[in-house]
N, C-alpha and C positions, 0 to 999 in steps of 0.2 A: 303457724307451721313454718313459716318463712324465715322466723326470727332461730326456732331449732335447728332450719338446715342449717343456716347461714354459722349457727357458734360449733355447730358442729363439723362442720367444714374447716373453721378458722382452728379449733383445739385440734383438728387433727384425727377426731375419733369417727376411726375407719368402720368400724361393728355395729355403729348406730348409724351410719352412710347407707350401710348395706341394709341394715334392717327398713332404714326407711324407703329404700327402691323395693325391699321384697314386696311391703304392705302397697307400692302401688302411689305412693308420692309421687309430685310432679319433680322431679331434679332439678329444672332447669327456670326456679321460680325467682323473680328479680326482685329485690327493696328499693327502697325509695331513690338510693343512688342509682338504680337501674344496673347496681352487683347482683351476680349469681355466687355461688355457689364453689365455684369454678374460679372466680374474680378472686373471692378470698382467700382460697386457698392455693391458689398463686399468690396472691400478694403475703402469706403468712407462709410459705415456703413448705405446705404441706403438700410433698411430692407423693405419697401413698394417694392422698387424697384425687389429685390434679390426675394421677393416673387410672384409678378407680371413674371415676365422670368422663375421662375419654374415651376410656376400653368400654365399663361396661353400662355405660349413659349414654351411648354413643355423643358425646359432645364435641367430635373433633372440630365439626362444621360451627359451633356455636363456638368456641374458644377462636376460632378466627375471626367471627363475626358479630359478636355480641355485644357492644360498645355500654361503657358506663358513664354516668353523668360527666365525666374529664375527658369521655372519647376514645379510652382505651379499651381494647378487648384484652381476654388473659392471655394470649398470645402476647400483646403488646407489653403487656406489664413486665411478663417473662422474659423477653426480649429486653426491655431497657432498663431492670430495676438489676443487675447485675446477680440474681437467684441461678445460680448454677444447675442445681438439682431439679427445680421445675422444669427450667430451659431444656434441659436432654431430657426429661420426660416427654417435653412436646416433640423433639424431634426423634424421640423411637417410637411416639404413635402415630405422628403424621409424616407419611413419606414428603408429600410435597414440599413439606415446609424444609426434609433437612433436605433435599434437593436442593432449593432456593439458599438458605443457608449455604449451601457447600460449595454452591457456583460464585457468592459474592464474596467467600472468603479468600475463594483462589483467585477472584475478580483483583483482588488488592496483593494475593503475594506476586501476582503476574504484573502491574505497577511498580510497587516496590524494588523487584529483580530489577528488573530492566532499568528503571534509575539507575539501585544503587550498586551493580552488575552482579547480581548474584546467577551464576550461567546456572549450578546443579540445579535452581529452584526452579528455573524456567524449560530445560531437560524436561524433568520431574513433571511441569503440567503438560508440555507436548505427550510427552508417554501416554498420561490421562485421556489424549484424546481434547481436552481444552482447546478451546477457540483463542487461537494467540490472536488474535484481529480485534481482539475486545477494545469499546473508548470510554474514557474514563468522563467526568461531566463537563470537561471540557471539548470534547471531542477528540483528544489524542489515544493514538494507538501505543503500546510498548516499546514502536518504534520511533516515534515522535522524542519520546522520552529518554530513550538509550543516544539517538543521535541529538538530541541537547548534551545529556551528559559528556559525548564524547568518547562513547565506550566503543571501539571497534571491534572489540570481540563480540561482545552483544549487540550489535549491529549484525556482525557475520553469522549470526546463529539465529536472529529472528527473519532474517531475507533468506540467507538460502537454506536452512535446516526447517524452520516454523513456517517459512512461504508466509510472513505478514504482507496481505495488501498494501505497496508502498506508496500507491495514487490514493489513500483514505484521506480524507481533509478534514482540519481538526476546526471548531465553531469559529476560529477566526481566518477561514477559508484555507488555511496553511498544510501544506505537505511536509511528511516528514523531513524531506531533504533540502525545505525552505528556510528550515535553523539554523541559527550560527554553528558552527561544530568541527571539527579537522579537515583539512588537505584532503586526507587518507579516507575520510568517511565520505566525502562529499565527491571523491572523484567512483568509491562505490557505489553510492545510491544512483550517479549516474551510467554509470555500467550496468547495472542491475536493470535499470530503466531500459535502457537502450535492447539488452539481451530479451527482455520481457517481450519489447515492441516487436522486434524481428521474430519472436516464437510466435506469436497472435497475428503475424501479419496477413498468411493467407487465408485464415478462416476466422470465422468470433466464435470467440471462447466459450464455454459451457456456461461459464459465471456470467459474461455479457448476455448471451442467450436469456436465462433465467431471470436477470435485472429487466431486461426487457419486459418481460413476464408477467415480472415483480410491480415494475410501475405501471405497465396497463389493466392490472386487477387492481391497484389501490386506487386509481382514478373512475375507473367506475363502483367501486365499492365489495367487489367481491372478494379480498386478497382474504379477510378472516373465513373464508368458509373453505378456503383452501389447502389452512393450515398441518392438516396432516397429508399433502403431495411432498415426497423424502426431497426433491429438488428446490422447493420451499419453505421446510420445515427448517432446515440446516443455514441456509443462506443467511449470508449478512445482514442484516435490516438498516445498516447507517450506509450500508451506497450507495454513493451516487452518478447518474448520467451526467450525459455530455453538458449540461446548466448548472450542475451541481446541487440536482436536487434529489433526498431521500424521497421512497417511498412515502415516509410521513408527513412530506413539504406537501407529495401528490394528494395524497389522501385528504390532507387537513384542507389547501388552497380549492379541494374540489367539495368540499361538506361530507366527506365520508365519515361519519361517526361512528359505527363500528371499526371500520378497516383502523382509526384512529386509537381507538383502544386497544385493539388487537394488540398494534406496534408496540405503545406505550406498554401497557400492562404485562402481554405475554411476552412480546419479542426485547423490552426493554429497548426501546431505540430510542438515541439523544433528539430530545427535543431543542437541543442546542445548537445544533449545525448549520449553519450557513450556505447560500447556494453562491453561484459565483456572484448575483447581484447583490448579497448580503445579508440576505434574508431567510430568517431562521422561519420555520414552522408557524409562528404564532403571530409574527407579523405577516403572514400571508395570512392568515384569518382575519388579522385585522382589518387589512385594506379589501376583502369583502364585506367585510361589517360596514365599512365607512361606505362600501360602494352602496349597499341597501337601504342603508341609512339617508344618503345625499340624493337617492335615484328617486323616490319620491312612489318609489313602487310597493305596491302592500302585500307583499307575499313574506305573512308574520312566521309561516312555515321556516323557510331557507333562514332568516334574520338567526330564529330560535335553535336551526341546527347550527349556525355556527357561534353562538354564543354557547351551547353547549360545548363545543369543540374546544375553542378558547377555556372554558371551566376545566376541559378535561386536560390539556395541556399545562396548564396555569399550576394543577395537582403538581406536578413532577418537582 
């Protein structure tokens, strides 16, 4: 049976697909490479097909998840084998996916602009609603990037039109207004600075409020069950307090293994960031490891959660 879905999947023939769901087949039956059905016909470009198994096979949850002896699922295939026609298949049956798609694609025109000064493009995703505060994997912000360039205009439009957090520090502890870059840019970043400090001075700010929040739910472990409070849901995940450290420095140097993933996975936060001692996320796992490891103490529990942490950091 296996071998009929599978050619019939690959040739594309949609009326013996169907017929074999009516009589009650299993769809979602794997060969020895651990392909379905769904694999092949992604990887053979049959978009009837790949549409037919999500809509009416329900395999949306299996196309994300369903790995084959190389480790790809159809989703992945669809995604890196350059099939056009599969690829928007997947993203008009699974919302999440074109969500995730559509955020990293403006993730990169929002970079790009700001380099290479394109103002309409960066308009264009404020309108959207987009997170101009996004970091790229080294930790820079748009603004990081327009004040290397040297762009004043795009300096002036991401500080006071986008309101980019301009105290964001990018993985080699650096502020935007720590780069080399003009007279003119450097005497507004600190003007900006100054104007910011004197608005916040008599009260803390909604945002500090909230980080506050933010880091004592990731130090005890509860920040992921929080995630639908709209004052957390929206928040930055790469700020950081008065040490320089994210949420995910707290999370990770405390064994929180959810709240860990949470970051990573949901909120996307850079495992790259530095605290002002220099120390990204994964070296603070570290030096608990070593401390467990050296202390002669047998608590295999804590060891194992942070070795798992380290794993899960290590993915990114």
């Amino acid at each position: 049976m296996i071998v009929r879905l599978l050619n019939a999947a690959s040739r594309g023939d949609i009326k013996q697909m169907k017929l074999y769901k009516a009589h009650g087949y299993t769809m979602d039956l794997k060969n020895y490479d651990s392909q379905t059905a769904l694999h092949i016909a992604v990887r053979e470009n049959q978009e009837e097909i790949v549409e037919f198994l999500l809509q009416e096979c329900n395999q949306i949850i299996l196309g994300q998840t369903q790995k084959d002896r190389w480790d790809m699922t159809p989703w992945d295939v669809a995604k890196n084998s350059g099939l056009q026609n599969v690829y928007y298949k997947f993203l008009d049956n699974c919302q999440e996916l074109a969500q995730i798609e559509d955020d990293t694609i403006k993730t990169c025109q929002l970079f790009k602009a700001a380099a290479t000064g394109e103002l309409e493009t960066l308009k264009s995703l404020q309108k959207q609603n987009f997170d101009m505060s996004q970091r790229d994997h080294s930790g820079r912000t748009a603004l990081h990037l327009a004040v290397s360039a040297k762009n004043t205009e795009i300096v002036k439009f991401l500080v006071h039109e986008a309101n980019v957090d301009i105290l964001i520090r990018d993985r080699y502890n650096q502020l935007p207004m720590d780069g080399k870059t003009s007279s003119s840019i450097e005497d507004l970043m600190k003007q900006t600075k100054n104007d910011r400090e004197d608005k916040n001075e008599l009260k803390i700010s909604t945002r500090e409020d909230t980080l506050m929040r933010v880091i004592k739910a990731s130090s005890i472990g509860i920040l992921h069950k929080q995630k639908d409070i709209p004052r957390f849901k929206y928040f930055p995940m790469d700020s950081c307090d008065y040490l320089g450290n994210t949420p995910l420095h707290i999370a990770a140097a405390n064994g929180k293994l959810e709240d860990v993933k949470y970051l990573l996975n949901n909120r996307k936060a850079s495992p790259f960031v530095r605290n002002n001692s220099r120390k990204s996320p994964i070296e603070l796992v570290e030096q608990r490891l070593k401390f467990w490891v050296d202390s002669d103490m047998h608590n295999i529990g804590i060891k194992e959660q942070f070795k798992e942490i380290k794993e899960e950091i290590e993915k990114q």
